[in-house]
Residue frames relative to the residue before (quaternion, step in Angstrom):
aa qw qx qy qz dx dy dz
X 1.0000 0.0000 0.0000 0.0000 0.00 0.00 0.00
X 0.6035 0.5122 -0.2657 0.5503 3.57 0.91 -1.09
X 0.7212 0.4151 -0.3398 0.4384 3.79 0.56 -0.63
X 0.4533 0.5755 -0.4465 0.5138 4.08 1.22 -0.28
X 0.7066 0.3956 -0.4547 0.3708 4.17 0.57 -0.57
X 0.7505 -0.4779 0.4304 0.1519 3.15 -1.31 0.56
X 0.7020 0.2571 0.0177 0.6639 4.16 0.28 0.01
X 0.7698 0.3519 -0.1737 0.5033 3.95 0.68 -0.70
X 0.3378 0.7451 -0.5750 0.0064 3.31 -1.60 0.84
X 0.3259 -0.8652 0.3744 -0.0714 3.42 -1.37 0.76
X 0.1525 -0.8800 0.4212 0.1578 3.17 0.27 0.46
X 0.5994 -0.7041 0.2370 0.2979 3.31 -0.52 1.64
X 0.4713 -0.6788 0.5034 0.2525 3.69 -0.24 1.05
X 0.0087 0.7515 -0.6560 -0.0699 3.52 -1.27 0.56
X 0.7639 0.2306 -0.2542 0.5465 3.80 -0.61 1.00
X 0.7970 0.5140 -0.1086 0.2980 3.22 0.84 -0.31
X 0.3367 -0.8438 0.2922 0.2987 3.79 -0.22 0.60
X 0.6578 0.3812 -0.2465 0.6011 3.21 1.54 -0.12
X 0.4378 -0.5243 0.7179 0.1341 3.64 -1.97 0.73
X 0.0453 -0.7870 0.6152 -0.0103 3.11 -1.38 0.93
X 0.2079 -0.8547 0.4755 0.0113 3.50 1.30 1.64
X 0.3279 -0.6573 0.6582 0.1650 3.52 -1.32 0.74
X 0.4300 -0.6680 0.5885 0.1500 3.88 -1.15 1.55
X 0.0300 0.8161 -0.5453 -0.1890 3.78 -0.86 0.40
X 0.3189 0.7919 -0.4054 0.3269 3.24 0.55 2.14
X 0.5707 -0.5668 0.4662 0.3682 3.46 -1.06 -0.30
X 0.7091 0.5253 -0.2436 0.4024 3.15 0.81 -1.00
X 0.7052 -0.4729 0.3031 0.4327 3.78 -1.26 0.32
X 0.3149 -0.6471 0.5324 0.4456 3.49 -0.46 -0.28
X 0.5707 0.5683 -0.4953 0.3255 3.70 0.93 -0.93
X 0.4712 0.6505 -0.4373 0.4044 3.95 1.55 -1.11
X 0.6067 0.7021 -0.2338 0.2904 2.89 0.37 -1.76
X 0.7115 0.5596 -0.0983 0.4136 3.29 0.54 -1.66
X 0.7772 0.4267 -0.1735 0.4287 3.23 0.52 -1.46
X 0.7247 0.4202 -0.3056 0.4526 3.68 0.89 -1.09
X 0.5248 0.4756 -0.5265 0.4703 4.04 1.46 -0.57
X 0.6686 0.4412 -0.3827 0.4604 4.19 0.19 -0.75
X 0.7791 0.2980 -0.4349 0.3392 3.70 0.42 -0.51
X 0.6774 0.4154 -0.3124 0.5205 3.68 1.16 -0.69
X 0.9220 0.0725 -0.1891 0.3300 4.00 0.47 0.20
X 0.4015 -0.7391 0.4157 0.3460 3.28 2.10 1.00
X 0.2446 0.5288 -0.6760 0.4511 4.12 0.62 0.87
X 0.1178 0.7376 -0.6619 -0.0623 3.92 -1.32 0.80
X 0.0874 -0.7199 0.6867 -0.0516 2.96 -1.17 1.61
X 0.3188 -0.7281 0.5464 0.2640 3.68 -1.16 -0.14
X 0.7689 -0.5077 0.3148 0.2281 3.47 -1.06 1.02
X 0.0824 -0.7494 0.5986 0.2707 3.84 0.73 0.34
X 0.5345 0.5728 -0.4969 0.3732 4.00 0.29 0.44
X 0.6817 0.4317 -0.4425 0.3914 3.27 0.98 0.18
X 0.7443 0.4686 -0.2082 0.4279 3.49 1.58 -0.69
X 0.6398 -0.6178 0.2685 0.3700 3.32 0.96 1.84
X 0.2325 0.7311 -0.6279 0.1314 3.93 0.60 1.65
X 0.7979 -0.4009 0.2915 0.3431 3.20 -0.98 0.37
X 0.3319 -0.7396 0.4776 0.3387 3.95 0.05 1.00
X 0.6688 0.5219 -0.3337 0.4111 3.08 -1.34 1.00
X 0.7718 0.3236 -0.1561 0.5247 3.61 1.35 -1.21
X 0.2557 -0.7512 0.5543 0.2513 3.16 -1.03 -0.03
X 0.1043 -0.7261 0.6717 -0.1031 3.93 -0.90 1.05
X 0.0104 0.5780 -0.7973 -0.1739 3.18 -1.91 0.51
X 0.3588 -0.6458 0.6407 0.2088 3.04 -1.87 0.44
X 0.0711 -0.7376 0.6655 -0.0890 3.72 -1.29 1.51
X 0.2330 -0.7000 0.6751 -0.0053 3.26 -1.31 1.14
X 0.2731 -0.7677 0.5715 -0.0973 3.05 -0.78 2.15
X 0.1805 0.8014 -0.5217 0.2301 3.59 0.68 1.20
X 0.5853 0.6003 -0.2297 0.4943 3.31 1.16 -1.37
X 0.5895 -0.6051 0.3883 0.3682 3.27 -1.54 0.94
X 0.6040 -0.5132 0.3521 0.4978 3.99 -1.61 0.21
X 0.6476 0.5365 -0.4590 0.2864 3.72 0.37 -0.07
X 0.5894 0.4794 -0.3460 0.5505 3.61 1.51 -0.83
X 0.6968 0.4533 -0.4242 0.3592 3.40 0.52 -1.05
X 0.6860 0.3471 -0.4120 0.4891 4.17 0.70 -0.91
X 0.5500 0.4159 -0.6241 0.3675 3.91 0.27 -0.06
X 0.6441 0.5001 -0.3995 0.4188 4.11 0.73 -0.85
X 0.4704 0.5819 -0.4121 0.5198 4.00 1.05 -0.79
X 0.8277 0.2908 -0.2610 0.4028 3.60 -0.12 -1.25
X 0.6571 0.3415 -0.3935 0.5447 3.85 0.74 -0.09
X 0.7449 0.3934 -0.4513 0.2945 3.01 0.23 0.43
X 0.6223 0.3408 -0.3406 0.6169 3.45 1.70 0.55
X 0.4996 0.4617 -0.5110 0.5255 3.15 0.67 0.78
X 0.4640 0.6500 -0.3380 0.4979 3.29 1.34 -1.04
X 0.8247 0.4891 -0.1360 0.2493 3.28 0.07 -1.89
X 0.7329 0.2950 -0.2881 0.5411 3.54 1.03 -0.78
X 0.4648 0.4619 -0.5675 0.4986 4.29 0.80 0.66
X 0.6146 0.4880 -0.4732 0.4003 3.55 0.86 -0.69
X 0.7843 0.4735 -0.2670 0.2991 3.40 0.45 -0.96
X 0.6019 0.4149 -0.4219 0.5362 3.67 1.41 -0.02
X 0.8374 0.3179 -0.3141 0.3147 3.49 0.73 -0.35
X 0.7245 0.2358 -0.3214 0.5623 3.51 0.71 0.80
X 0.0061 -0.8341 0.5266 -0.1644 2.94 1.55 1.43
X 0.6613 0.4744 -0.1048 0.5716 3.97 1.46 -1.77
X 0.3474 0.8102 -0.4234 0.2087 3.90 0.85 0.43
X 0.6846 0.3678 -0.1286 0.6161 2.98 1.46 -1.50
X 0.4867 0.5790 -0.4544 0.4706 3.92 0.92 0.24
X 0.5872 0.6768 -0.1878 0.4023 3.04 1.02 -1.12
X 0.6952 0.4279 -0.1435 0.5595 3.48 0.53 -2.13
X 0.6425 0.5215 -0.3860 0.4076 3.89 0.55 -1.02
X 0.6853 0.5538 -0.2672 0.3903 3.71 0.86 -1.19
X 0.5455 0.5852 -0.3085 0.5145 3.73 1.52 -1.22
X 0.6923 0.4570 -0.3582 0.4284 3.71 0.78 -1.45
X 0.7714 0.4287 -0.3335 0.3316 3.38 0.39 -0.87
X 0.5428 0.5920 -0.3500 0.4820 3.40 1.46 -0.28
X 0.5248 0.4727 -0.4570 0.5406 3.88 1.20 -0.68
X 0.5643 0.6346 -0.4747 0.2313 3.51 0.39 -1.94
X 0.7496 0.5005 -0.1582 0.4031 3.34 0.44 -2.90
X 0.6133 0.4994 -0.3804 0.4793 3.88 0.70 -1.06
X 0.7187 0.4585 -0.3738 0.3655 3.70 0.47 -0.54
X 0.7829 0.3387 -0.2924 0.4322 3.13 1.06 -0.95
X 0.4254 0.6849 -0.4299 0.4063 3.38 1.02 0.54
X 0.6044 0.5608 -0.2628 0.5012 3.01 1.32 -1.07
X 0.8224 0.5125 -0.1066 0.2225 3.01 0.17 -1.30
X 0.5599 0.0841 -0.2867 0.7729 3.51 2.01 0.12
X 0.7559 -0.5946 0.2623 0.0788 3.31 0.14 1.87
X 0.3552 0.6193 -0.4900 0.5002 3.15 1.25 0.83
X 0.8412 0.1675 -0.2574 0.4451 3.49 0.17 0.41
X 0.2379 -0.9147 0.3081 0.1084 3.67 0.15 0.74
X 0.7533 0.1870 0.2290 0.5875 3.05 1.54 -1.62
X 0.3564 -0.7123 0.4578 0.3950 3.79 -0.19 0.24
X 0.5311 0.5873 -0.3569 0.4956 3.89 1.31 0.41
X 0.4959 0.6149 -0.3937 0.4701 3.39 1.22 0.30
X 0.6414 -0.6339 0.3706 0.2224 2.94 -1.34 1.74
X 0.5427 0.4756 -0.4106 0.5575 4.12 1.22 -0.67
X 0.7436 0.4518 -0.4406 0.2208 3.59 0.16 -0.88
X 0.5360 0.7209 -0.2055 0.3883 3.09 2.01 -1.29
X 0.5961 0.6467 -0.1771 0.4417 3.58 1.29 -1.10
X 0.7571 0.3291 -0.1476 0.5448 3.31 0.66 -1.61
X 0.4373 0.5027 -0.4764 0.5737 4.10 0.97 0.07
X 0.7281 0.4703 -0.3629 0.3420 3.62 0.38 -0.99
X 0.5683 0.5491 -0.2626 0.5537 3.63 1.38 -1.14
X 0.7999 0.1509 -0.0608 0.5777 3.76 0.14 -1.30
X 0.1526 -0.8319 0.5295 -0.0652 4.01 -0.04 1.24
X 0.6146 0.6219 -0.2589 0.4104 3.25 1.68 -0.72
X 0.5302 0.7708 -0.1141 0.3343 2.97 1.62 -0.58
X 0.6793 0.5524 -0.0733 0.4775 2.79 1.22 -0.77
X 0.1184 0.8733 -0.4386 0.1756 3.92 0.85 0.81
């Protein structure tokens, strides 16, 4: 079932009660995770916590539940999956822009051009990158 979604695959688990599908995205999976449980109460669990290969994204799902609960959860979650992907299509633009803002803030720091987070430079670049600020 999980292999029929678009962007997702899995190789059929043996011994085991849970599937550990591979995400084909940009975005975190932990994101990923949080916005399928808040926008369709489907719980799955980040496959970033259970040592996946760096680089991929995975969620982990426990197929205990009977086949009717388990294909109503299959089908929200690919329905789920392709709104996720138009709307945080600019997510990983986003995360890049924060890094480079830690990156630039460090090296500011670090030949002492920035001293204090009350500096006028720090005040500036907040003003440019507002998103920043969380």
């Amino acid at each position: 079932m999980l292999n029929a979604i678009p962007g997702i695959s899995c190789v059929k688990p043996e011994g085991a009660f849970y599937a550990f599908p591979k995400l084909e995205m940009k975005q975190p999976d932990e994101h990923f995770v949080g916005e399928l449980i808040r926008e369709t109460g489907v719980v799955i669990v980040p496959g970033s916590g259970f040592g996946q290969v760096p680089g991929t994204k995975h969620f982990r799902v426990v197929f205990l539940p009977n086949e009717l609960i388990l294909e109503k959860a299959y089908k929200a979650i690919g329905q789920f999956f392709v709104k996720y992907q138009k709307k945080f299509a600019d997510l990983v633009k986003v995360q890049f822009l924060k890094k480079w803002y830690t990156d630039f803030y460090d090296l500011l720091r670090s030949v002492k051009i920035i001293n204090n987070l009350n500096d006028q430079c720090t005040i500036v670049l907040f003003s440019f990158f507002p998103f920043l600020i969380t």
